[in-house]
C-alpha positions as CSV (number, residue, x, y, z in Angstrom):
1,X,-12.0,-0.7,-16.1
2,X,-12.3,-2.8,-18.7
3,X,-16.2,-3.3,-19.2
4,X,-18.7,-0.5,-19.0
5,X,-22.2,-1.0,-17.7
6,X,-23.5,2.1,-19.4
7,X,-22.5,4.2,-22.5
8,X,-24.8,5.6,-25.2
9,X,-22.1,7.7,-27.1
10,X,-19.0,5.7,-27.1
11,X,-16.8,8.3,-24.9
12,X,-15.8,5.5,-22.7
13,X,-12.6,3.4,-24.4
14,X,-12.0,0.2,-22.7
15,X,-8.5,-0.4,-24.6
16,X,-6.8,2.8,-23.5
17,X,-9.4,3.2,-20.0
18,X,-9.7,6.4,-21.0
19,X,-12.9,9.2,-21.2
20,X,-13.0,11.7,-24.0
21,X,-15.6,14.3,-23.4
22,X,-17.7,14.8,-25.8
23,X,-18.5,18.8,-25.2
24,X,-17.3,21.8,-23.2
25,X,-18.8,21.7,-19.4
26,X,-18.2,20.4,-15.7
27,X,-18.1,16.3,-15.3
28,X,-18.1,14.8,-12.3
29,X,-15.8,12.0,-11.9
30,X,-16.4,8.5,-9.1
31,X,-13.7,6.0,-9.2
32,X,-14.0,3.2,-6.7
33,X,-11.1,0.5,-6.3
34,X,-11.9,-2.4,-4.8
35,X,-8.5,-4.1,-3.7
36,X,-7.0,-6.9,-2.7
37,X,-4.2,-6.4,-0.3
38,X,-1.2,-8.9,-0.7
39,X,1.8,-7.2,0.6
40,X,2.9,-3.8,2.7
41,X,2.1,-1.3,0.2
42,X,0.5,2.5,0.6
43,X,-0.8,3.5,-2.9
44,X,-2.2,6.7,-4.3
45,X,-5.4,6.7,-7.2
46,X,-5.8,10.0,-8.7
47,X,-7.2,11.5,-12.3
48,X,-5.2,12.2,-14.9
49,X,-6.2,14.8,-18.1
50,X,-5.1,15.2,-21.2
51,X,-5.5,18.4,-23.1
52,X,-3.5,17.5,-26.3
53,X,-0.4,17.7,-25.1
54,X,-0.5,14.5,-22.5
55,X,-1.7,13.5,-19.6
56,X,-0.8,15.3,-16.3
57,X,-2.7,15.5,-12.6
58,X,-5.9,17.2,-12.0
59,X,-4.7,19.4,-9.0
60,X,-6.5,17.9,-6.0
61,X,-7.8,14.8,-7.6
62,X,-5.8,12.1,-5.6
63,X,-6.3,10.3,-2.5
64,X,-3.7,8.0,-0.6
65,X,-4.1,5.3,1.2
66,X,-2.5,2.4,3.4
67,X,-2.2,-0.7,3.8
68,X,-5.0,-1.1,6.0
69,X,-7.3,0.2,3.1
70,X,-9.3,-2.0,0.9
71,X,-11.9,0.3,-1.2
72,X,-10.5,3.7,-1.7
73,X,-13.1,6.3,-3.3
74,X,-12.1,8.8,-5.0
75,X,-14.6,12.0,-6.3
76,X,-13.9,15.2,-8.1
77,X,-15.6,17.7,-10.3
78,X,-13.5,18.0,-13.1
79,X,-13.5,21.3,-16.2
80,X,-12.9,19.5,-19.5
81,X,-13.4,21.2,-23.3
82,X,-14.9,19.0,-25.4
83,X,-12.2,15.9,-26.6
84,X,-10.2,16.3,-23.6
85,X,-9.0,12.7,-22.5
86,X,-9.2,11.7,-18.5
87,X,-8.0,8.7,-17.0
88,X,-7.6,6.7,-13.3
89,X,-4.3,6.1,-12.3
90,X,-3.7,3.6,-9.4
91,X,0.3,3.8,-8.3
92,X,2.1,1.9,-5.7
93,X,4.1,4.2,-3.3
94,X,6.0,1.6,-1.5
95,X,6.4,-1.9,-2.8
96,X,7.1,-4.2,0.0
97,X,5.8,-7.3,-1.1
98,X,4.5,-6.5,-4.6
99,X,1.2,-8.2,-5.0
100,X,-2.1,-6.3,-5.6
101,X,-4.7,-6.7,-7.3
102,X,-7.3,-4.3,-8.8
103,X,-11.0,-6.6,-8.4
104,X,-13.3,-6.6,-11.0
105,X,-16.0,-4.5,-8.8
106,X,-13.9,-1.8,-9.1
107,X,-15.8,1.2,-10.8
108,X,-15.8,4.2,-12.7
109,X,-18.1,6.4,-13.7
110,X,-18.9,10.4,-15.2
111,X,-21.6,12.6,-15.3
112,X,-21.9,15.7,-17.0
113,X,-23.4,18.0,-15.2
114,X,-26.1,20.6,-15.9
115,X,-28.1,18.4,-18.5
């Protein structure tokens, strides 16, 4: 998530791939991961916040998959206070044959909602 299509106040940094809220409220969070299967691997993708004292799971925001998925999709509506961090996390369960590849159509995006 290096590139961003769309981001008029600068929340969005594409060094750290990380989202800082910029005010108290409900966001609703898409990540999309398009990828290129090169070995036997299950993976998981789930959200990640940070509160100020590092990141940590959003309980219930993570999907798995297997090997026989390509584009895993992964939605959540998550409570942040304004500068509270989030983040996508893509982990390899099993690493038979270590080769993926996260494509470039990969996305990620966040809403607030109510405005």
């Amino acid at each position: 998530f290096d590139t961003e299509a769309f981001d008029t106040d600068n929340n969005y940094d594409t060094g750290t791939y990380e989202f800082t809220a910029p005010s108290d409220g409900f966001y609703a969070v898409t990540a999309q991961l398009s990828v290129v299967r090169g070995g036997d691997n299950d993976f998981e993708v789930k959200l990640q916040k940070d509160t100020g004292s590092g990141f940590s799971d959003v309980s219930g925001a993570q999907i798995r998959g297997t090997k026989n998925e390509s584009q895993p999709t992964l939605r959540r509506t998550v409570n942040m206070a304004s500068s509270d961090r989030i983040r996508v996390v893509y982990v390899m369960i099993s690493t038979v044959g270590r080769t993926e590849l996260i494509k470039a159509d990969s996305s990620f995006s966040i809403d607030k909602l109510g405005e």
